[in-house]
N, C-alpha and C positions, 0 to 999 in steps of 0.2 A: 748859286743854288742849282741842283739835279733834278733837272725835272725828266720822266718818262712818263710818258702815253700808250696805255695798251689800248686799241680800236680795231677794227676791222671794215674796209668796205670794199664791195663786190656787186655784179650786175644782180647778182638775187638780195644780197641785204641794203644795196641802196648805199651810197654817199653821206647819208647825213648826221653818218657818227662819226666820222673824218672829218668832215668840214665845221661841227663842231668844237672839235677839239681843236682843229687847226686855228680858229679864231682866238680860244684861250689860248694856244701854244703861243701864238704873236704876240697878244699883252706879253704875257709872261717874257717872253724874249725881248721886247721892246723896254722891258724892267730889268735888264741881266741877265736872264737865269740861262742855264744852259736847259736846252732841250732835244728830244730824242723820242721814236717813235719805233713800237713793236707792232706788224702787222703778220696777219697769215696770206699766205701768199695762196691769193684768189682769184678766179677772171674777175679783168674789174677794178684792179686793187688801187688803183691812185697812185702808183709808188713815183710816175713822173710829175707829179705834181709835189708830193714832196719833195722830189729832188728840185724840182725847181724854186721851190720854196725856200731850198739852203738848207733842209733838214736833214738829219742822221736817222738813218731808221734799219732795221733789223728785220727780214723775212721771215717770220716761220715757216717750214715746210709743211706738205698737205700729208706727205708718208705719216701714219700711223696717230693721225689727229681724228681719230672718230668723235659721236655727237654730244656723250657723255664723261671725254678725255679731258676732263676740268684737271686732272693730277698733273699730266702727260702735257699741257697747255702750261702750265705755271713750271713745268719743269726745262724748258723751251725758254718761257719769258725769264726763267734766273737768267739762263748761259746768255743770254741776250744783254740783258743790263749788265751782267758782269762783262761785256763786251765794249759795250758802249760807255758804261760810267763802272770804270774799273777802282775806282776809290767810292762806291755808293752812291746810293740813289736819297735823295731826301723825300721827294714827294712821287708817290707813282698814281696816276689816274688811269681809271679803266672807265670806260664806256662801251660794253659790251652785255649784250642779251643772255648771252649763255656763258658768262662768267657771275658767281654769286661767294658767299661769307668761303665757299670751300677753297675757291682760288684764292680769296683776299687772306685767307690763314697761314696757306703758305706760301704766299708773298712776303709776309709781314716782316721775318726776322730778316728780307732785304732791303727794306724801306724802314725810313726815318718814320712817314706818314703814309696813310692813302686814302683818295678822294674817289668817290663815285660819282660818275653823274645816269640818270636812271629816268625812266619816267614807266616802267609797268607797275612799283610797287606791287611783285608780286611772289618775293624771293629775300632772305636773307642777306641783310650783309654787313662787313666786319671793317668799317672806314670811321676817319678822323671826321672827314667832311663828305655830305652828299648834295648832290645838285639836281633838283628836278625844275626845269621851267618852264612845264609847262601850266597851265591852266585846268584848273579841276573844280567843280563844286564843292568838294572835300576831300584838299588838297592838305589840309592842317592834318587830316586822321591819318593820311594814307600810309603813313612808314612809320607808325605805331607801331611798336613788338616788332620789327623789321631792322634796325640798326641800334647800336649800340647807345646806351643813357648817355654817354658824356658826347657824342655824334653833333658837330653840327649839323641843320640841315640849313639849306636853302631851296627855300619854294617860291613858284611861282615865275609867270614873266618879265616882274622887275627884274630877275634874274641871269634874262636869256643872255645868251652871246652871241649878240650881233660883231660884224664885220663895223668897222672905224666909218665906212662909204655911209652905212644903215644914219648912224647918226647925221653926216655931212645933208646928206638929203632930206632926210630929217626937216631942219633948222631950213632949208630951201621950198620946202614943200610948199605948193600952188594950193590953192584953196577951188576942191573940186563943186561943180555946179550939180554934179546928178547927171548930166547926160555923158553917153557913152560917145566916145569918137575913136578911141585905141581902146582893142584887147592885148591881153599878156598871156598867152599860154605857154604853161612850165607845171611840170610832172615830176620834177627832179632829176635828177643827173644823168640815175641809169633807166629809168622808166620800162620793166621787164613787159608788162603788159600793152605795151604802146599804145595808152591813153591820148599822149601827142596827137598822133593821127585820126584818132576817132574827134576830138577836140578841131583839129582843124579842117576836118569834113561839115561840123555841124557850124562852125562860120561860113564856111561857103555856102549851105543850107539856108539861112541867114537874108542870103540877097541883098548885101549893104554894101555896095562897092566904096562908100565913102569912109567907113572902119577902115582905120587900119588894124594889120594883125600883126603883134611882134611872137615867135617862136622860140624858144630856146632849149637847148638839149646838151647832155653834157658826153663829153666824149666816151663814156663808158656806156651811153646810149646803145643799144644793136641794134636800133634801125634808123639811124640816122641818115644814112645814106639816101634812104626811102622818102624819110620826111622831107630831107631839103631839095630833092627831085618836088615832091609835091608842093611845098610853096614857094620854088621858083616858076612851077607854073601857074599859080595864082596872083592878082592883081592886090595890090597895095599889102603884100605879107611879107616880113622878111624873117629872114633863117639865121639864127644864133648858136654857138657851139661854144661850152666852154668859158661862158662871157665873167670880165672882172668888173661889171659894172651893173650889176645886176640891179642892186637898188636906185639905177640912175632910168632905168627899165620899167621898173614899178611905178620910179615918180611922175616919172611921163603916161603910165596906164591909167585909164577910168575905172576898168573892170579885169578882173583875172582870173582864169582857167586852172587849177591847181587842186595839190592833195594838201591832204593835213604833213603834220610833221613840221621840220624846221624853218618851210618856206612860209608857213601859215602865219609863222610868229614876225615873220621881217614883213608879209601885207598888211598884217595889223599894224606893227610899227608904223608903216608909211599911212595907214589910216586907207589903204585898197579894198576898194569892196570885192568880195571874190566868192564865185562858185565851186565849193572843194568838194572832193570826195575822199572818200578812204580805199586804200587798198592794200591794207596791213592791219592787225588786230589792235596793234600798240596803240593806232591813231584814233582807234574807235572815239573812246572818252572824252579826247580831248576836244576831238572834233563835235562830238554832239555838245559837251558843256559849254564849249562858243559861242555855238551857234543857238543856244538858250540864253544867249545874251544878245543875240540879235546881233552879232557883228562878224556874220559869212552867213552867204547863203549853203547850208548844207544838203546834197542829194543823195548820198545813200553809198554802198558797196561800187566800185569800181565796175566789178565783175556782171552786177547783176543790170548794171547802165546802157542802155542803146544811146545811139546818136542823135536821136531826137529827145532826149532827156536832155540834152547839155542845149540843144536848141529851146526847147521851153522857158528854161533857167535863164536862157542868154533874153529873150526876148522879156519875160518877165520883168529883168533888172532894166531893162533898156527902158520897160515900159513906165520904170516906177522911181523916178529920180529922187521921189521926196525921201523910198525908201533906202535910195543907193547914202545918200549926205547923210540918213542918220546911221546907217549899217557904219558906212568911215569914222564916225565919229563913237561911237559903242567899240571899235575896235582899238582906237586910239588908247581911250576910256580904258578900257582891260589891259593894255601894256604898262600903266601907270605915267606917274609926271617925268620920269627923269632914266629911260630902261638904257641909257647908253652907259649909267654907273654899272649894271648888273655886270659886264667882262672885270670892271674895276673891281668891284667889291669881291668875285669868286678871284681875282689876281692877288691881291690884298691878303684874302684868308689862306693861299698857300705862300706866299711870299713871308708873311708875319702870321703864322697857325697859333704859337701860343694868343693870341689876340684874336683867333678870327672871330671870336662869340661877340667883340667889343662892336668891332665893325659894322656887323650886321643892323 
């Protein structure tokens, strides 16, 4: 089976619709299928990471891709997959903000099928299957009149796609006490607003030389350079770039520094209590209906944050262990019993689609 990925990531839209999809591409692949990826070629773009992944992937150029070129975008993404799978595509997934029903229409007469996966529910669209994982209060209404009657969806974070490691750690996980001894701060990959560094000013703020601090940035970061000067000059912090062991990072953390988005969903998983913020409109919701479950502590807009906010925050959680063991276990709670089926079951429903309604 032909699988293609339309995604995008770059230092302004963030890593964590690549890294996404990259998690589904692996089942998938680790199942047969053939797979392939179309991106626009953006600072930013990940494309070494695919290649090291072993994956085939296709550049769009930026020449004459303006912000409404939904035509001009799917006319790109043919010559593409006719490049790359020159006898058809069976299943094409997009995961894209500013692709909606207009791109998925003239995609269609080159695909067998196509999947979304989506989480603003705020836009049309014309798919076999869509995938939202994240976490909503009303998460059941949201893609009402939004996607086609015969549409599967899948909602929710039994759903998410975690990485194989997510689970492994998982099943190893230490039974946390409440107190704080390691932070984890991580921002995501490219962190435009260098959250990092205000993050690891207000641990130094802090005065707990006994903390350890772990940091991690991802190469499409632009100030990294910055940050790992600053916690090499700090005592017990160490500096990560890049890292494939990310959930092994978490399960070692008491406490974590982070946004909402993708990463939100793999602290939950691991049952990490964590102070997040938002610095994207998408993360708004998701982050605030969590955090009305009492499983993160939420503080507000990124932008509108001093440094002495994330100290309050930090100190607070330090100060409240009874609150930190039950925040971890309310986030567990919200991932459901079994979240390492959700890669399975969205591999499943494009692997076997006349079936996928069975599966679910």
């Amino acid at each position: 089976m032909k699988i293609l990925f339309r995604t995008d990531a770059s230092i302004e839209i963030g890593n964590g619709h690549l890294m996404r999809c990259l998690t589904l591409a692996d089942q998938l692949r680790s199942e047969g299928a053939e797979v392939a990826f179309v991106c626009r070629d953006l600072p930013g773009g990940m494309f070494d990471l695919l290649h090291t992944r072993g994956y085939q992937f296709s550049k769009l150029p930026l020449d004459g891709a303006g912000k409404s070129s939904q035509q001009f975008d799917a006319e790109q993404a043919i010559k593409a997959a006719e490049q790359l799978f020159p006898e058809g595509v069976d299943w094409l997934v997009v995961d894209h903000y500013q692709l909606d029903a207009v791109w998925e229409r003239g995609l269609r007469p080159h695909t067998d099928k196509l999947m979304v996966i989506d989480d603003l529910a705020n836009r049309q669209h014309d798919c076999n299957l869509l995938l939202d994982q994240n976490y909503y209060q009303d998460m059941e209404r949201r893609y009402q009149g939004l996607v086609p009657d015969e549409c599967v969806t899948l909602l929710g974070p039994e759903y998410v796609l975690l990485r194989p490691e997510f689970t492994v750690a998982r099943q190893k996980l230490r039974a946390r006490d409440g107190s704080v001894r390691r932070i984890l701060i991580f921002f995501g990959g490219s962190d435009p607003e260098n959250l990092t560094l205000k993050a690891i000013e207000a641990t130094q703020r802090l005065k707990r030389p006994d903390i350890i601090v772990d940091v991690v940035v991802g190469t499409s970061n632009p100030h990294r350079a910055e940050i790992r000067g600053r916690c090499e000059r700090m005592p017990n912090t160490a500096y990560y770039c890049q890292v494939a062991n990310m959930a092994e990072l978490m399960g070692r953390a008491d406490l974590a520094l982070g946004a909402g988005g993708a990463t939100m969903w793999e602290r939950c998983f691991l049952g990490l209590p964590s102070i997040t913020v938002v610095f994207a409109a998408n993360q708004e919701k998701a982050t605030i209906d969590v955090a009305a479950e009492e499983a993160i502590k939420y503080i507000g807009w990124a932008r509108q944050l001093e440094v002495q906010d994330y100290v309050d925050a930090m100190r607070w959680m330090i100060l409240s262990p009874d609150k930190m063991r039950e925040m971890g276990d309310n986030a567990q709670r919200l991932m459901g019993g079994n979240v390492s089926a959700g890669a399975l079951v969205v591999t499943t429903s494009l692997l076997d689609g006349d079936n996928a309604e069975s599966i679910i």
